[in-house]
C-alpha positions in Angstrom: -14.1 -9.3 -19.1 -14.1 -6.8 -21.9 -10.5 -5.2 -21.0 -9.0 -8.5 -19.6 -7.3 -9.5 -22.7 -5.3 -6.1 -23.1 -4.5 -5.6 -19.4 -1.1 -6.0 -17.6 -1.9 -7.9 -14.5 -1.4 -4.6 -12.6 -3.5 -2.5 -14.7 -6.3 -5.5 -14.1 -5.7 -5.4 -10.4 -6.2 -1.6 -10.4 -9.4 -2.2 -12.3 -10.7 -4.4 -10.3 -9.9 -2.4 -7.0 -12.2 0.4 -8.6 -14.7 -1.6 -9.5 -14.8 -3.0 -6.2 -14.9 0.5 -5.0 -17.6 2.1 -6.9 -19.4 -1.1 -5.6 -19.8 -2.7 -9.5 -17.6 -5.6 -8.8 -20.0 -8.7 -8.9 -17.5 -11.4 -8.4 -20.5 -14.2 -9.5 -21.1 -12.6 -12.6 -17.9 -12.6 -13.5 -17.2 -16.2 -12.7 -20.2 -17.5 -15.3 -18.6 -15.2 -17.7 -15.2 -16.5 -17.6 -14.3 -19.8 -19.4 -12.1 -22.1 -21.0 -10.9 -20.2 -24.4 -12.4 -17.1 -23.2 -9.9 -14.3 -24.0 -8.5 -13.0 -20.8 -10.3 -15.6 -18.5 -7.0 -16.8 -17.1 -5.8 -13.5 -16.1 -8.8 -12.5 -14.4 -9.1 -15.3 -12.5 -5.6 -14.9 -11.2 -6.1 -11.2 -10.1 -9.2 -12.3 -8.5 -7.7 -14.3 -6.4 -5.0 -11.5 -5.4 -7.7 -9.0 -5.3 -6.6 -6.4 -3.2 -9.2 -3.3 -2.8 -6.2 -1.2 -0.9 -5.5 -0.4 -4.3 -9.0 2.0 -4.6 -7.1 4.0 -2.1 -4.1 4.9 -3.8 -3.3 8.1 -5.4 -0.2 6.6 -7.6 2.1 4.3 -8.9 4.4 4.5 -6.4 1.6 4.1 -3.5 0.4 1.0 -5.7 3.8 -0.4 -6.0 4.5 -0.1 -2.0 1.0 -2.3 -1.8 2.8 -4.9 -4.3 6.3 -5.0 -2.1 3.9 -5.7 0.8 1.9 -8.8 -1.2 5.1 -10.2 -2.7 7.4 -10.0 0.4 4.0 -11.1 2.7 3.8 -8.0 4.6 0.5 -6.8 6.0 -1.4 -4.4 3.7 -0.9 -1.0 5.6 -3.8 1.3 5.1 -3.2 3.7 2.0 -3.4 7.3 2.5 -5.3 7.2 6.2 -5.9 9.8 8.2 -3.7 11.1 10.7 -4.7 14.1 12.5 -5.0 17.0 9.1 -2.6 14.3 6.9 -2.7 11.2 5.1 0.4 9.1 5.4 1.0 7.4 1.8 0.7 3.9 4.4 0.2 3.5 7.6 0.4 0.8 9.5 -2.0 1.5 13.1 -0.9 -1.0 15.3 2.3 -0.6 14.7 2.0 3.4 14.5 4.5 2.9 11.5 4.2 5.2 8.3 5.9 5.0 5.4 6.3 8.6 3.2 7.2 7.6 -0.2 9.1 10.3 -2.4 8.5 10.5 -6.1 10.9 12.4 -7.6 8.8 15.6 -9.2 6.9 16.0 -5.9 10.0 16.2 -3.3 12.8 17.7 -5.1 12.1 21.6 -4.1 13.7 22.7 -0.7 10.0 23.9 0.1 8.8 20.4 -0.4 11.4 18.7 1.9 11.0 21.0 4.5 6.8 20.4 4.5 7.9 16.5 4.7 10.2 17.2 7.8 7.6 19.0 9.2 5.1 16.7 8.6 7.3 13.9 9.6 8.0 16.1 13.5 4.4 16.2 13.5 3.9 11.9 13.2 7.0 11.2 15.5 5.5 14.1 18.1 2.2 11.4 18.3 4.4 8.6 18.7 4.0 7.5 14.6 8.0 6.8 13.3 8.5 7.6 9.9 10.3 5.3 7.2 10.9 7.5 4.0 11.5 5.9 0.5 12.6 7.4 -2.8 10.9 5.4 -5.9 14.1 4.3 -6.7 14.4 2.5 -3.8 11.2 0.8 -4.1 11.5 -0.3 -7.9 15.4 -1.1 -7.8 15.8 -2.1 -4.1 12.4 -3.7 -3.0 13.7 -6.3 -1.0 16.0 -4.3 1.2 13.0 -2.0 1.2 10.5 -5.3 2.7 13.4 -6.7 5.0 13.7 -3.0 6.4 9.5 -2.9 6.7 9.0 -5.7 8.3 12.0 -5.3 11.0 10.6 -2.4 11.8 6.8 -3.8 12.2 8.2 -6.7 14.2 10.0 -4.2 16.7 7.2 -2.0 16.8 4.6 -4.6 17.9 7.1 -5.7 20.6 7.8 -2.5 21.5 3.8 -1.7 21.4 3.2 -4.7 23.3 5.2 -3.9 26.2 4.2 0.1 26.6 0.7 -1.4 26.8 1.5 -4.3 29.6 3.2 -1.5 31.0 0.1 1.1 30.9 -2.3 -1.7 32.5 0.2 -2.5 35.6 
């Protein structure tokens, strides 16, 4: 309650995750707290309701925005940074065995860094994981193509999924 008032909605939604974490989050507390006239009341309640403890499990802005794309364009929460063999994928999405690598600029410019991505990206594919790579500018300035692209690929996938495994049982 104390930081509502001075909070972006993000920034609250971050906090909250945390919280949630770190296993301080007392969602009944906080309701008989909150009130009519109650600086930063309204906000809270409205990132309660989009509460969304993924974002505990991020490790930047980019990885929260991806989580954001997936909420606004109704895409499944993939799981952030899970474990894949010795790596964590920025999201994965199991089922599917979709990943997405997303590519801040000061992290991926060097030739060394690219060539540890395709690597790492030989290594998902050779499990059976494919690989969607975005640039940040791409997610900020192109989010929808971004989303469309996503959940194409999840709906193929599944399919896809689906009939290996009626396959696998016949």
């Amino acid at each position: 309650m104390d930081i509502a008032p001075r909070c972006s909605a993000y920034e609250l939604q971050k906090a909250l995750a945390n919280a949630d974490f770190h296993k301080l989050l007392d969602p009944e507390s906080l309701a008989a707290v909150m009130g009519r006239g109650r600086p930063g009341s309204a906000g809270l309640r409205k990132t309660i309701k989009a509460h969304m403890p993924e974002f505990a499990e991020t490790l930047s802005y980019l990885e929260d925005m991806m989580l954001l794309l997936c909420q606004r364009y109704g895409i499944p929460l993939p799981i952030p940074n899970g474990k894949v063999g010795p790596h964590m994928p920025d999201a994965l999405w199991l089922d599917a065995m979709l990943i997405v690598e997303l590519d801040g600029g000061a992290n991926h410019s060097s030739p060394t860094q690219r060539r540890i991505d395709a690597e790492r990206d030989m290594y998902y594919r050779s499990l059976g994981y494919l690989v969607l790579r975005y640039t940040f500018w791409q997610v900020k300035r192109q989010g929808a193509a971004v989303a469309a692209e996503i959940i194409a690929t999840l709906a193929a996938r599944s399919v896809e999924i689906g009939y290996r495994t009626a396959l696998r049982s016949n």
